[in-house]
C-alpha positions, 0 to 999 in steps of 0.5 A: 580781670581781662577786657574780654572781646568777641566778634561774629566775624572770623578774622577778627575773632582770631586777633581778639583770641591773641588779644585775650592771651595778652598778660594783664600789667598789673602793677606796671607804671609808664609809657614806656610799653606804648611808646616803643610799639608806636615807634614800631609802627612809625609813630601814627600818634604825631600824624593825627588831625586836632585832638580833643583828649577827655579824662575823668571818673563818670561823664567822659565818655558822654563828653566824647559823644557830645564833642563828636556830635558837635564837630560833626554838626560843624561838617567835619569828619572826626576820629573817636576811641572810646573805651569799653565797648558794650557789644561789639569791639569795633565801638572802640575805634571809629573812623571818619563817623564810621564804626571800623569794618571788620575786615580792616580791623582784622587786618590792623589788629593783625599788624599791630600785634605782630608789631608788638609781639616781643614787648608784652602789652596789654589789650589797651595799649593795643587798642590804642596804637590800631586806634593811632594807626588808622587814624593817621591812614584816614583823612579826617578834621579832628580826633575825640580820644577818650582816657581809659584810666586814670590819665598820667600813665594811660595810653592815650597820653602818649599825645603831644602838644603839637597834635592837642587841640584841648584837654578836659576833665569829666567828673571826678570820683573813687574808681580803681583805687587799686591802681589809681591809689597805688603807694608812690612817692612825691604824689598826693596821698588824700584819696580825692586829691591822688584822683585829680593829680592822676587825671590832669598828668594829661594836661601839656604845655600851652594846651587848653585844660579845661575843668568842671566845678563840682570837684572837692576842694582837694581836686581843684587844688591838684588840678591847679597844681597839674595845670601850673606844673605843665604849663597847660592855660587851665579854664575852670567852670564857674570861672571862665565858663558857666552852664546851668544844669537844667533846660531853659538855662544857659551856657556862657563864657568867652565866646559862646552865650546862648539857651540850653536845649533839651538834650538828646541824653537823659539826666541834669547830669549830661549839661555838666558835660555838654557844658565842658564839650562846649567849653572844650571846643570853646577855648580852644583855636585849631578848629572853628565851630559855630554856636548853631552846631554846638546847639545841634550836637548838644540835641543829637549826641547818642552813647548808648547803655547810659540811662539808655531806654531799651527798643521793643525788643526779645529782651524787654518782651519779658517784660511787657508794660514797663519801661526799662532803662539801662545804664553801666554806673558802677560807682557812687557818683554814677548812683547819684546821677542816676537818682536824680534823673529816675522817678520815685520808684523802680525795680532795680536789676544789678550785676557789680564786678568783684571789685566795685563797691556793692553799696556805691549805687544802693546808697544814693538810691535808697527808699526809691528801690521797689525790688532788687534782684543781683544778677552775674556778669557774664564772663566776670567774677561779680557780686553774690546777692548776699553783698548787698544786703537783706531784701536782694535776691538773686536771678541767674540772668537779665531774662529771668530777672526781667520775668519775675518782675511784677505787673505795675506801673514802675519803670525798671532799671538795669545798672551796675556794669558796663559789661553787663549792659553790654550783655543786655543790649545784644540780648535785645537785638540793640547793635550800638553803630 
């Protein structure tokens, strides 16, 4: 499956069309690959402000959010990539708080590529070397970078101890198990203890790692190995930091101690993981932040197409009288997120690629469903209606899923794919910025 890309600007559309001719490095381990185009490009990857670098299954990207808008209610400028995007490719790269402008990304695609021309990497890979690149070129305080998969041979950890404020790790789940469980020798091989050691292979010497509570008692011990082996301090919730998961708790640990607010993200799930932003910048000493911003971050954090309540908009119109939320879970533990965060009943809209579980969002879901319609995800082999089972059927898109909704009073839910929302979220006019 290719990371597919479109954009309405010409120049960039041209290097996305030489992005998408890229090979898919199935089966190719190592950093090799990234390493030589960035030495290519004069090594950006050493030159960045503080890093903040976050792995994980589910909750890392809402982790990134919560980081950035900590730090940018602290006064500083900050760097993010974060991976996919849902609408336009531009999300992956923000520079300075700003979302990269075309032109200029037209231009740094252009000169990476060239660059690489000869040594075959892959879309990542690309994405992250014009991430470093621009990053290096423009004055900021600090980075938020987020793994795209798995952590010991992702791109991103090509990062060094010298540039790495603190490291964390979101949730931990079962998710591309094709590469991230892969035979290798001298590695775990119970699946969730595999899972963890791929993650925290992000973790470097004497660089803060900081973890969650709710893993198997496999993943803490990996983790814990992970962390000895590469000599990284490691800060576990329930230990050295506390969060309770609802407003009206609290936060505490070392240095910060105060009231949950209610967050500007929706679902109990998001104070896990404004709890590890918080402990993340908490232990953690390249960059001072005071109590006040983390509350006002924790407030203004936005990362659309999670549990994301669409605007008035051409898409929901098609279905007048009922709110619509949309979320890019493709996973059980996302499933059980989502459970807890949605009322008793609902349509459910759902588009799944090929290669995810079919039952990993029904089965947490199960008794609340009111209808269930399987749609395609455009420009991807997905799921036919018949993978998931007797009372699904099929519509040959979000819009004519949305008109056969019913006249009630149930809320609607559009989930499966973060491509999918992607999708939906240009069909209402709702340009992530």
């Amino acid at each position: 499956m290719r990371d597919f890309a479109r954009s309405d600007h010409a120049g960039v559309q041209t290097q996305l069309d030489r992005l998408g001719q890229l090979s898919v490095p199935d089966g190719r381990l190592g950093l090799e690959t990234i390493r030589g185009l960035l030495d290519r490009l004069d090594n950006p990857h050493r030159r960045l402000p503080p890093v903040f670098h976050v792995a994980g299954t589910n909750g890392k990207g809402s982790t990134c959010a919560f980081l950035r808008a900590m730090l940018e209610a602290q006064g500083y400028a900050v760097h993010v990539t974060t991976s996919p995007h849902l609408v336009r490719y531009n999300e992956r790269i923000r520079v300075a708080g700003r979302l990269i402008e075309d032109d200029r990304l037209a231009e740094l695609l252009r000169e990476v590529l060239d660059a690489g021309d000869d040594l075959n990497p892959s879309f990542f890979e690309v994405t992250i070397a014009a991430a470093f690149t621009e990053f290096a070129r423009v004055s900021a305080d600090a980075c938020v970078v987020e793994v795209g998969l798995g952590g010991r041979f992702d791109a991103t950890n090509v990062l060094q101890p010298d540039v790495l404020a603190a490291c964390g790790i979101a949730s931990l789940g079962l998710d591309h198990e094709r590469f991230l469980l892969a035979p290798e020798k001298n590695v775990p091989q119970e699946p969730m203890a595999r899972i963890a050691f791929e993650k925290a292979g992000i973790a470097k010497p004497g660089v803060p790692l900081v973890t969650m509570a709710h893993y198997p008692p496999e993943s803490i011990a990996s983790i814990r190995k992970q962390a000895k082996r590469h000599s990284a301090p490691h800060f576990e919730a329930g230990r050295d930091w506390y969060v309770d998961g609802w407003q009206g708790g609290e936060y505490r640990d070392r240095r910060y101690h105060f009231e949950l607010p209610e967050l500007s993200l929706p679902g109990e799930h998001q104070y896990g993981n404004a709890g590890l932003a918080t402990a993340m910048l908490s232990h953690q000493d390249r960059l001072p932040v005071e109590e006040s911003a983390i509350v006002a971050g924790m407030r203004e954090a936005t990362w659309p197409g999670r549990l994301h309540p669409l605007a008035p908009g051409p898409l929901t119109a098609l279905a007048e009288g009922h709110s619509i939320l949309l979320d890019g879970g493709h996973n059980r533990d996302a499933g059980q997120a989502i459970a807890g965060a949605l009322g008793e009943r609902f349509h459910l809209i759902l588009g799944m690629l090929s290669n995810k579980d079919p039952r990993a969002l029904l089965d947490p879901l199960a008794g609340r469903i009111h209808s269930l319609q399987i749609v395609p995800v455009p420009g991807h082999d997905s799921h036919p209606a018949d993978a998931f089972g007797e009372g699904a059927s099929f519509a040959a898109s979000a819009e004519e899923a949305l008109r056969n909704i019913a006249p009630d009073d149930y809320p609607i839910l559009i989930a499966g794919s973060l491509y999918l929302a992607g999708v939906v979220l240009r069909l209402n006019d709702e340009m992530p910025d």
